[in-house]
Each structure stands twice: as structure tokens, then as C-alpha cells.
MITOR-67549 format. One record per residue (C-alpha): y, z, x; residue in three letters. Coordinates in steps of 0.2 Angstrom, whole numbers, plus 5000, padded with zeros to 4 digits. Each point is the difference from the previous one (the first is absolute). Example, Ala and Ser with C-alpha at 12.3 -4.5 7.8 and 13.67 -1.06 7.14 Angstrom:
# MITOR-67549
497850395062ALA 501749975006SER 
***
This chain:
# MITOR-67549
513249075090UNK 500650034983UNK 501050145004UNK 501049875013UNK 500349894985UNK 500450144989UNK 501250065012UNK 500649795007UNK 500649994981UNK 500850134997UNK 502050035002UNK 500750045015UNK 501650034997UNK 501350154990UNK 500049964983UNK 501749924994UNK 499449994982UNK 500650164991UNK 499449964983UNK 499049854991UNK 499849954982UNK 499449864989UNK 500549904983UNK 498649894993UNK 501149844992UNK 498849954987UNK 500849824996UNK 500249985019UNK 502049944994UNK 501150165003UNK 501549955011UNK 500550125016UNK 501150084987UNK 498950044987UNK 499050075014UNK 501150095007UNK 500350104985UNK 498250054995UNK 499250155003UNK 498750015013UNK 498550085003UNK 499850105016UNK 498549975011UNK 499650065019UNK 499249885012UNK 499149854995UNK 500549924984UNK 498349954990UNK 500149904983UNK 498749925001UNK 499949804992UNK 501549974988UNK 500949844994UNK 501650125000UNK 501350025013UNK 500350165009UNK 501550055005UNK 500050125015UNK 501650145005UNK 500050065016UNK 501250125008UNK 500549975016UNK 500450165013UNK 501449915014UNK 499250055016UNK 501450075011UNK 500449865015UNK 499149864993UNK 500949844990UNK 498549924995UNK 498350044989UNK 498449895001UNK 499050004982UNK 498449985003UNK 498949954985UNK 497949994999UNK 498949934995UNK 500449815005UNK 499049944984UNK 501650074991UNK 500849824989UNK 501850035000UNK 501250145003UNK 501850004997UNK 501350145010UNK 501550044991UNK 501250105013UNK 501650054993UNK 500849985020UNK 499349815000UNK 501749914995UNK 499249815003UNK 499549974982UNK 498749925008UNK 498150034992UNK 498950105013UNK 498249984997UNK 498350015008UNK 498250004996UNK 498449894999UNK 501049874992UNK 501549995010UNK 500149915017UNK 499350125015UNK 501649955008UNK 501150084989UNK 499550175007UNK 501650085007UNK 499150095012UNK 498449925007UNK 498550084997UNK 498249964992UNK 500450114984UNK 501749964989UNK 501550065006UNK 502150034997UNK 501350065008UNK 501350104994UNK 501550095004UNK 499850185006UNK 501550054992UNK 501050185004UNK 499550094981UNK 498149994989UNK 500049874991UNK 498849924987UNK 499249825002UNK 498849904988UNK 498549895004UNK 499449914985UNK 498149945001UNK 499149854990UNK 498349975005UNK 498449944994UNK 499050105010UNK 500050224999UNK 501550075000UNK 499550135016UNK 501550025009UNK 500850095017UNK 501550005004UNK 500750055018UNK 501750035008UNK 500149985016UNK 501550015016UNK 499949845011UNK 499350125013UNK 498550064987UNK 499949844995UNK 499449925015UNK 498950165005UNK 499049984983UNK 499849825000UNK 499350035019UNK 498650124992UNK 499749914987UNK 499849835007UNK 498850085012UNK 499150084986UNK 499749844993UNK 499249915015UNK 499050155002UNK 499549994985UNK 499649805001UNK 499050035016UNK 499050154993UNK 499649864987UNK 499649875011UNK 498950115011UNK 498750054984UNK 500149824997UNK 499249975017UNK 499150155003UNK 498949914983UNK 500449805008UNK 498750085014UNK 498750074988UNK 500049834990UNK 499949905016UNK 498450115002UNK 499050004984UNK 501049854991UNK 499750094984UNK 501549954986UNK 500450174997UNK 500750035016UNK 501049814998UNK 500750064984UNK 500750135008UNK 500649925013UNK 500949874990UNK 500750184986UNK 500750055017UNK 500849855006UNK 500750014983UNK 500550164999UNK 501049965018UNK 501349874993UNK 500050114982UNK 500750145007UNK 501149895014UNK 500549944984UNK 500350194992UNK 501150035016UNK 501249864997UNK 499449905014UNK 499449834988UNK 502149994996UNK 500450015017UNK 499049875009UNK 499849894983UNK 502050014994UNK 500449865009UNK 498549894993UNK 499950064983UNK 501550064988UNK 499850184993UNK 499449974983UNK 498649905007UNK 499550165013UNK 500450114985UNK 498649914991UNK 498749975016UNK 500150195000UNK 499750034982UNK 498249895005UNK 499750105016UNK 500050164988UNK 498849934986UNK 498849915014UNK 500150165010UNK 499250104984UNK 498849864997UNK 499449995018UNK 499750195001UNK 499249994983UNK 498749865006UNK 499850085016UNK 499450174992UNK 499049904986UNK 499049915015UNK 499950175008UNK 499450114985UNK 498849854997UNK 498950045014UNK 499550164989UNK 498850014984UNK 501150034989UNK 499950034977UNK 500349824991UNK 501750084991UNK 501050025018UNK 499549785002UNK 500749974985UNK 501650155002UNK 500349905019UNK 499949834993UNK 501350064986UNK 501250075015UNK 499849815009UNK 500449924983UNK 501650124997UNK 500749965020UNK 499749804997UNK 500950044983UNK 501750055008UNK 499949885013UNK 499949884983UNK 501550074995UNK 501049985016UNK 499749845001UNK 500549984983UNK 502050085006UNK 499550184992UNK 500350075016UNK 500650194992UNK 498549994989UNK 498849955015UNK 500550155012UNK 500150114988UNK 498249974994UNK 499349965017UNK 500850215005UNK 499050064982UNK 498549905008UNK 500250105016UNK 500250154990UNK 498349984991UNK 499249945016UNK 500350175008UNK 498950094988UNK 498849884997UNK 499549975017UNK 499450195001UNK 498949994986UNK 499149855006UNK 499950075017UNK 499250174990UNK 498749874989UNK 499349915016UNK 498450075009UNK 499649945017UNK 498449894993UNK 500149825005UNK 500849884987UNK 498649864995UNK 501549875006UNK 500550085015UNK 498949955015UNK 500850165008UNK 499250155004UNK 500050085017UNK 502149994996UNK 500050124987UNK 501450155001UNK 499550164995UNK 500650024981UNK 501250145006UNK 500849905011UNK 500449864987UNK 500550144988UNK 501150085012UNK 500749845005UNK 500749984982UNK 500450154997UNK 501449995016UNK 500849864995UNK 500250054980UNK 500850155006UNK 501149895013UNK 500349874983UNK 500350164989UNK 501650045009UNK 500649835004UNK 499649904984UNK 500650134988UNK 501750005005UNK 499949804999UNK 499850014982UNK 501350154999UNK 498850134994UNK 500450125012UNK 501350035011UNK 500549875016UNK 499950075017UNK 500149945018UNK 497949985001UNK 500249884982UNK 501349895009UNK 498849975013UNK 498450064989UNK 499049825004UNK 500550005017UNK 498850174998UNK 498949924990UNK 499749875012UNK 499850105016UNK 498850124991UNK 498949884993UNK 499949895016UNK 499850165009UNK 498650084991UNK 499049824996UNK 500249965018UNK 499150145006UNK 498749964985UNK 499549835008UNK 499750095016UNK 499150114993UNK 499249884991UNK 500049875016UNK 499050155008UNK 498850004987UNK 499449845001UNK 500049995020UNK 498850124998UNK 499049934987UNK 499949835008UNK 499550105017UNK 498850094988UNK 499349844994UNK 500149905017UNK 498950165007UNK 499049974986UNK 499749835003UNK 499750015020UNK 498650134994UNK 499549894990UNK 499849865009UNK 499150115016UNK 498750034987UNK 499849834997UNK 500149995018UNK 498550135003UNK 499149944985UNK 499949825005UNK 499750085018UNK 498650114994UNK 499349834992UNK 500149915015UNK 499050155008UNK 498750014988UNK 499549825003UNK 500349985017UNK 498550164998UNK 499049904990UNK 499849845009UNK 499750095016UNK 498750134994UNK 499149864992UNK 500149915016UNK 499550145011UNK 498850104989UNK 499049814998UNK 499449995017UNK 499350164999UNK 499049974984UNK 499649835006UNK 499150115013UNK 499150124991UNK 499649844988UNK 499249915015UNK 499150155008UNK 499050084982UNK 499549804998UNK 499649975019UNK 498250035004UNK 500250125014UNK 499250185003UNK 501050164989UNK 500450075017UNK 501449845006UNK 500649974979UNK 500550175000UNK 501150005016UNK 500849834991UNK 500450084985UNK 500650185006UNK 501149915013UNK 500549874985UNK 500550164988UNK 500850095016UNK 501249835000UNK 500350034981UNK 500450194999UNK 501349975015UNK 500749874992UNK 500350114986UNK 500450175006UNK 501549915008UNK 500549934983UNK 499950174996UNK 501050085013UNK 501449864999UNK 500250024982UNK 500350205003UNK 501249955012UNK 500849884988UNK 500350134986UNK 500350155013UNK 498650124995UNK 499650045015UNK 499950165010UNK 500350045021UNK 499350165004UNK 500649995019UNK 498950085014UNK 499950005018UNK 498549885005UNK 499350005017UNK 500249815004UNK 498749975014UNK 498850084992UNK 500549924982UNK 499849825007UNK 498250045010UNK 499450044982UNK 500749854992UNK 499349885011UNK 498150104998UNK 500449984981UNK 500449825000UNK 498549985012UNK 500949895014UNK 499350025016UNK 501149985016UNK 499749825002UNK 501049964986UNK 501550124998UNK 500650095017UNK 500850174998UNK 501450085013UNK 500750144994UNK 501450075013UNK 499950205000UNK 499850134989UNK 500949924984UNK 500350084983UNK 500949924983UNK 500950124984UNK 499349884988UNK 498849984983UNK 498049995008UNK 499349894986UNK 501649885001UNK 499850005020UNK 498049944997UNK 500749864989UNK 501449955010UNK 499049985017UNK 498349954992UNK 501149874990UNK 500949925019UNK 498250015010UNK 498949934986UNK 501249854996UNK 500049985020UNK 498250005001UNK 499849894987UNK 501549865001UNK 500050015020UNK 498849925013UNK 498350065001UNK 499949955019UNK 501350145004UNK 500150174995UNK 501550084992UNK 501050135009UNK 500750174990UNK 501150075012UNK 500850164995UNK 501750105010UNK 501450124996UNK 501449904997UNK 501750024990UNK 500949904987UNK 501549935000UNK 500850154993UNK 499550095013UNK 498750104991UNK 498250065008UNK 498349924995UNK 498649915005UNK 499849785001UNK 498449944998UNK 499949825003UNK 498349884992UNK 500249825011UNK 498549865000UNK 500249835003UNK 500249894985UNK 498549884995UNK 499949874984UNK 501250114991UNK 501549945011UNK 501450095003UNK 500850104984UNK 501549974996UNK 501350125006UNK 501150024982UNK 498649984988UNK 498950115009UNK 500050184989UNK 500549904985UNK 498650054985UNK 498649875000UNK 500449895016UNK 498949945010UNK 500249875015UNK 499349835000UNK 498150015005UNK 499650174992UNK 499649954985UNK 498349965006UNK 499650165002UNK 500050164985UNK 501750094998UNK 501250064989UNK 501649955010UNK 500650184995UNK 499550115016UNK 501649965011UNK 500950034986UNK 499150174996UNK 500250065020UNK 501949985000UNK 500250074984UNK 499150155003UNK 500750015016UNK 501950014994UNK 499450114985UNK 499450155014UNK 501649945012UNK 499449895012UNK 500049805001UNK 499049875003UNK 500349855007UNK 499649825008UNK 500249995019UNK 499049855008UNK 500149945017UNK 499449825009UNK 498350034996UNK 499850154988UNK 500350034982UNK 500450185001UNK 500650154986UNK 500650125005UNK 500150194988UNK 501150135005UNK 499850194992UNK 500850155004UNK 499450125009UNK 
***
């Protein structure tokens, strides 16, 4: 991109100057005659004198191009107070003058940079300029056919917009970033942007061609001379607000607070009328800026400043260095020149143009950088605080669980002391208080083990050592083991029928469904465990094994709360339980890769558990 400036500014057309050289006219009184016959220093290029309350006095000498009967003279920058041509083939008598100064419509050739026409002539030929100006005496001066004329001013004007657009874009490329995290850096910079936009429109000329016909030419003369001392100010501020987010040693506070003092110093002074004085101080301030900001850049560390509330948008220290570093050696070779300690070249006339679109280049893709950074820490801490607020979740859930387990083992585990209380105080034989108490202990010990077992299954430590289980002969030993006769749970198994499953999980799970139906269901009617290949919904092999009885004072469960931890339906309560042993089957059951679930019909509570086989 800077190459496309580099190449928008630069002359397009066959040089017509043959030869260049100055006169500095200390008392700023020689007449064109006196002028005429001093002796002149030959320079090349770009005149540099830097700040002077002399006149200079400029020979140029003119090479006719063959066919052509006009020259344009085309004179940069803009910023340029008053110049004078003195053409020995202009017989008006008439003064011709252009500059900052003058009227923007006394251009002879109308373009954004100062301009005269002049005879081509038939043989070379010298002509003089003379320039009086407050600001640097930084100088180019181009000679141009009406042809190349209009091809330069094409380039350059489209140079210009380009350049005003690149601005523009940083400017919103960072307006987004702001609009996102609301920090004031990102607002200063936005505002240093917007700034910098109608600065260098100003630089360009374009402030005398839309404001000519509002505002006479000293008064755009001076509004110019403030857009230079608030654009130094502004980047000051800005970089002062930037370094600030850094710990930085007490002597670069009190360095940066002189620098701010120095920049509202010259503004003093232009609003005082020491306009030559302001500007040239306010280009010294620049100067020393360009070095200073290094060494502060080097003398930060990336700790947080106690009055920063800052810290996940911290740059890397080599990035800020190199940051500075850039735009010194851009300032280097375009603010030297202004104060005419070296040479003037093409870059220098357009040196803050440079300065500009490297700075806004390099700190735009900073606040990225820097917009990233705090994205991810904000996504960091966001994460943070969802974690967080799960475990609070789980914790006040673990709470929850703890309790509900205390109010329901005291609540179950009392009948069954109540129990063994009344049976060691009843005055019956040793024989009958034994069977009460062994039966009450058996109550508590179930209760228990499936506390156990669900607190495994809670925390995961669990292990599934799969098998193949015989399941007719598996479910003819559970029901000898539960000791239930055929009058109270019927079995049907339907052929020869084998699960893939854990054996001591399979006991739990179908001990768990008949006991419960043998226990909540009607005692007048048996309960039915029916078992039959059958496959799942995915179309995988295994085995369903169905528990039905008909539902006595327990009710009906209901169908969404019925394998939640701890539920039990309306009318069981009268009865020992832990609310936990549908909750245990179907967990167990999905843990080996089957399912349980709640099927009734019209008359029958039914469950049915399906395993693979």
C-alpha cells in the first residue's frame, strides 16, 4: 500500500527543469533585481531550509519542450504561505502569487497543490519563485506540459482518496472493536483517526478547496496551523493513554507530563499570534518525541499499572517496542528534513502522510491483536464462571441429595428399629422375637446396600464384567432366593433365552422390579415375569423381560417421576423403602446397554427391562 503512494506521488512527467538553485534574503526586502543578481546555490530536488524568517529566492531553469506553448508549475506542499513567480516572458506587470495565504482561486491552473502557468517559450530560460513562509521552508517544485499536467493530478488525486479511505477504514476496523468492549482506549483512537482524516485532507489541500468560499485564506492559513499543533497533541495524548496501561519507572511520568506541558506551550503561543515560533517548536516537539517514545516503550514491563484496571489487554513488550521503533524511523526521514537538517526528498514532502498510514497501520493491527486478547480472556473468564457456577450447581445439588438421604433413612430405617424395639420388649418366646428382628435387620441392610450401590453409580466407580447368563435358569433361582412361591409371582419364560450382561447387576435389576411388585402390588393377585426374545428399537437382538401386578394402596406411579432418585407414589410410604430401586434398575440397565422402562396397560402396572443378548 505504501508503495502505491510512494509511486501516486511521485512525477509523472519528463523533467523540464534543467537546473535549480536558491538565495536565502535575510532581511526578507531584496527587490527582483537585487535578486536577480546574486549568486545562487545549486541544489537537486526538493528544496529543505527548514524554519526561517528569511525569504528565499528560488532560480529555475526552464528546458522548452519542443511543440508545447504552455508549462504548468506545480508547487507542494500546500502549507507553503506565499510564493511569488517572476518570469521574464510575463509582460503584464501584474504580481502573480500563490500559497496558503492567497485566495485558492487565484490558482492559474486548478489543482489542490499551488500552481502557475508559464510560457513555454522556443530557448531555456531562467524563472524565480520567491517563498515567505512561517512554516518549513520544504519545497518541490515541478514543471509539467498540460498533457502531464493533468495525467499527474489524475494519480495524485486518486493517491489522496486512497490514502483518505485507508485512513477511514483503520478508523472503523477499531469503531467495531470499541463498539465491542467499550474500553476508551479503542474511543481515543477512534477519535486520533477521525482526526488524522481531515489533518491530512487538510495536508492535501482539500480544507482551501471546500472552505475557500466560506473562510478567506489567512483564516484557512491559520486553522491549518492549529490542525498541525492539535494533530501532535492528539498523537501525544493518545500514546500517553497507551504506554499508561504498562508499569512503567516514575522519571518517564514526569519526562511525558513535561512533553504535554511543551505541546500546550506552543498552542499558548499560537494563540498568542507567534505563529513561526509555534510551528517551529511544535516540529522540535515532534523531533524529540520520536526518540523519546522508544525509550519509554524499552522502560515498561508487561506488569499491570496499579491505575490500570487492564490486564488481559496487555501487548507483548516487543510488540510495543517495535511499534515505536517503526514510526521513529518513518519520523526520522520526514521530520529531519522539516527542520532542514538533512536533505528534502519526495518521501519528506509527504513524510506525515507516511507517518500517518504507518502508525494507523501498525496500531490498528495492535488493537486487533489486542481485541483478540481480550475475547479470549473474557471467553476465558465466562468459562470460568459457567464452571463455576456448575459447581455451585452440583454442590448445592449434592446438598440437596445429602438431605433428601437423611430425612428418608431416618424415616425408613425408624420402622425397622421401632420393630426390633417392640419385639426385645414383647414378652413372646426367643423363637418368634428372632424372626421379628432378623426380618427387621434384613429391611435395614437393603435399605442400605442400595444407598450404597446408588452412591457408586453417582460417582462412577463402578465396574461391568459382562457374561453370558442363562436367563431361564437365572430367574428360577432368583425367585427360590427371594423365597416366593408360585401363588405370588408367576413366571413364563418363552424358549431357550440368553442375555450378554453383568450377573450381579442382572440379580439387582430383576430382584429390584419383582420385589417392589410383590410388595406395592395386590396381594390377592400374583405377579407375572414374563420373559421373550425381542429387539430394540435399533433393531439390536436381546431379551425383554416384563414384571406386571395389579396396583393396590400404592396407586398408580407416576409415569415422569417414576425412576427419579427417591420417589415414591402416594400410598407407599406406609410401607419400608428407599424410593431408590427403580432408579437403581434403569440405571444399571443403561450402564450394561439395555433400558428399562414403564409400560402399563388398563389394569397392570408393568416394567419392562430389555438386555442384549
Amino acid at each position: 500500500m505504501l508503495f502505491i503512494t510512494c509511486v501516486g506521488f511521485a512525477a509523472t512527467a519528463t523533467e523540464h527543469i534543467a537546473a535549480r538553485g536558491y538565495w536565502e534574503d535575510k532581511t526578507a526586502q531584496a527587490t527582483f533585481e537585487q535578486a536577480q543578481a546574486q549568486q545562487y546555490t545549486a541544489f537537486e530536488g526538493v528544496l529543505s531550509r527548514g524554519y526561517t524568517q528569511s525569504a528565499t529566492w528560488i532560480r529555475l531553469t526552464i528546458t522548452p519542450p519542443v511543440g508545447e506553448d504552455e508549462l504548468v508549475l506545480r508547487i507542494r506542499p500546500v502549507y507553503l504561505d506565499e510564493i511569488t513567480l517572476y518570469d521574464p516572458l510575463d509582460t503584464t506587470g501584474k504580481p502573480r502569487k500563490v500559497g496558503d495565504t492567497t485566495n485558492y482561486k487565484n490558482n492559474e491552473y486548478k489543482s489542490l497543490a499551488h500552481t502557475f502557468e508559464i510560457p513555454a517559450g522556443t530557448q531555456p530560460r531562467d524563472v524565480w519563485l520567491r517563498l515567505k513562509t512561517n512554516s518549513t521552508s520544504l519545497m518541490n517544485i515541478e514543471a509539467f506540459t498540460l498533457d502531464e499536467m493533468q495525467d499527474s493530478e489524475f494519480n495524485m488525486q486518486l493517491t489522496y482518496f486512497g490514502v483518505l479511505a485507508v485512513i477511514a477504514m483503520f478508523m472503523l476496523l477499531v469503531l467495531i472493536s470499541w463498539f465491542n468492549y467499550r474500553e476508551s482506549l479503542y474511543a481515543f483512537f477512534v477519535v486520533r483517526q477521525t482526526y488524522n482524516f481531515f489533518y491530512i485532507a487538510a495536508l492535501f489541500g482539500l480544507h482551501r478547496y471546500f472552505l475557500s468560499s466560506v473562510m478567506s485564506a489567512p483564516s484557512l492559513d491559520l486553522l491549518y496551523s492549529w490542525m498541525v499543533l492539535s494533530a501532535t497533541a492528539i498523537t501525544l495524548v493518545f500514546e500517553y493513554k497507551f504506554l499508561q496501561e504498562y508499569s512503567s519507572p516514575r522519571w518517564t511520568k514526569v519526562v511525558w507530563m513535561c512533553v504535554l506541558l511543551w505541546s500546550m506551550t506552543v498552542m499558548v503561543l499560537l494563540a498568542a499570534g507567534y505563529v513561526s515560533i509555534a510551528v517551529k517548536y511544535n516540529m522540535v516537539l515532534n523531533t524529540v518525541g520520536m526518540f523519546l517514545l522508544p525509550i519509554f516503550a524499552v522502560s515498561t514491563s508487561n506488569e499491570k499499572n496499579s491505575q490500570s484496571s487492564i490486564t488481559a489487554s496487555l501487548l507483548p513488550k516487543k510488540y510495543v517496542v517495535g511499534y515505536y521503533l517503526s514510526i521513529t524511523l518513518v519520523l526520522i526521514f520526514s521530520v529531519l528534513p522539516y527542520l532542514g537538517v538533512i536533505k528534502g526528498n519526495e518521501f519528506a514532502v509527504n513524510g506525515l502522510v507516511f507517518f500517518t498510514l504507518c502508525s494507523s497501520l501498525i496500531m490498528t493491527v495492535m488493537m486487533q491483536l489486542r481485541a483478540n486478547q481480550i475475547r479470549e480472556a473474557q471467553s476465558a473468564f465466562e468459562q470460568e464462571l459457567l464452571l463455576s457456577k456448575k459447581e455451585v450447581e452440583l454442590e448445592k445439588h449434592r446438598r440437596e441429595e445429602q438431605t433428601h438421604l437423611l430425612h428418608m433413612l431416618m424415616h425408613e430405617l425408624k420402622n425397622p428399629l421401632a420393630i426390633i424395639d417392640m419385639a426385645l420388649l414383647a414378652k413372646n418366646d426367643l423363637q418368634k422375637t428372632s424372626g421379628y428382628v432378623s426380618r427387621a435387620v434384613g429391611n435395614m441392610k437393603s435399605i442400605l446396600e442400595r444407598c450404597v450401590k446408588t452412591d457408586k453409580l453417582t460417582e462412577g466407580s463402578v465396574d461391568v464384567q459382562k457374561e453370558q447368563v442363562n436367563v431361564n435358569q437365572f430367574l428360577h433361582d432368583l425367585l427360590v432366593t427371594l423365597d416366593h412361591d408360585v401363588t405370588q409371582v408367576s413366571l413364563e419364560v418363552f424358549g431357550a433365552l440368553t442375555v450378554y450382561t453383568d450377573e450381579q447387576y442382572f440379580e439387582i435389576m430383576c430382584s429390584n422390579l419383582i420385589e417392589n411388585a410383590v410388595r406395592y402390588g395386590d396381594p390377592m393377585m400374583p405377579v407375572v415375569v414374563q420373559a421373550e426374545q425381542q429387539m430394540n428399537d435399533a433393531r439390536q437382538r436381546g431379551v425383554c423381560i416384563t414384571v406386571s401386578n395389579r396396583p393396590s394402596t400404592a396407586s398408580w406411579p407416576d409415569p415422569d417421576r417414576v425412576f427419579s432418585k427417591y420417589y415414591r407414589s402416594l400410598g407407599a410410604e406406609a410401607q419400608s423403602g428407599t424410593g431408590l430401586g427403580l432408579y437403581l434398575v434403569r440405571t444399571l440397565a443403561r450402564l450394561v446397554g439395555g433400558d428399562c422402562v414403564y409400560a402399563p396397560d388398563d389394569k397392570n402396572i408393568r416394567f419392562e427391562l430389555w438386555l442384549p443378548s
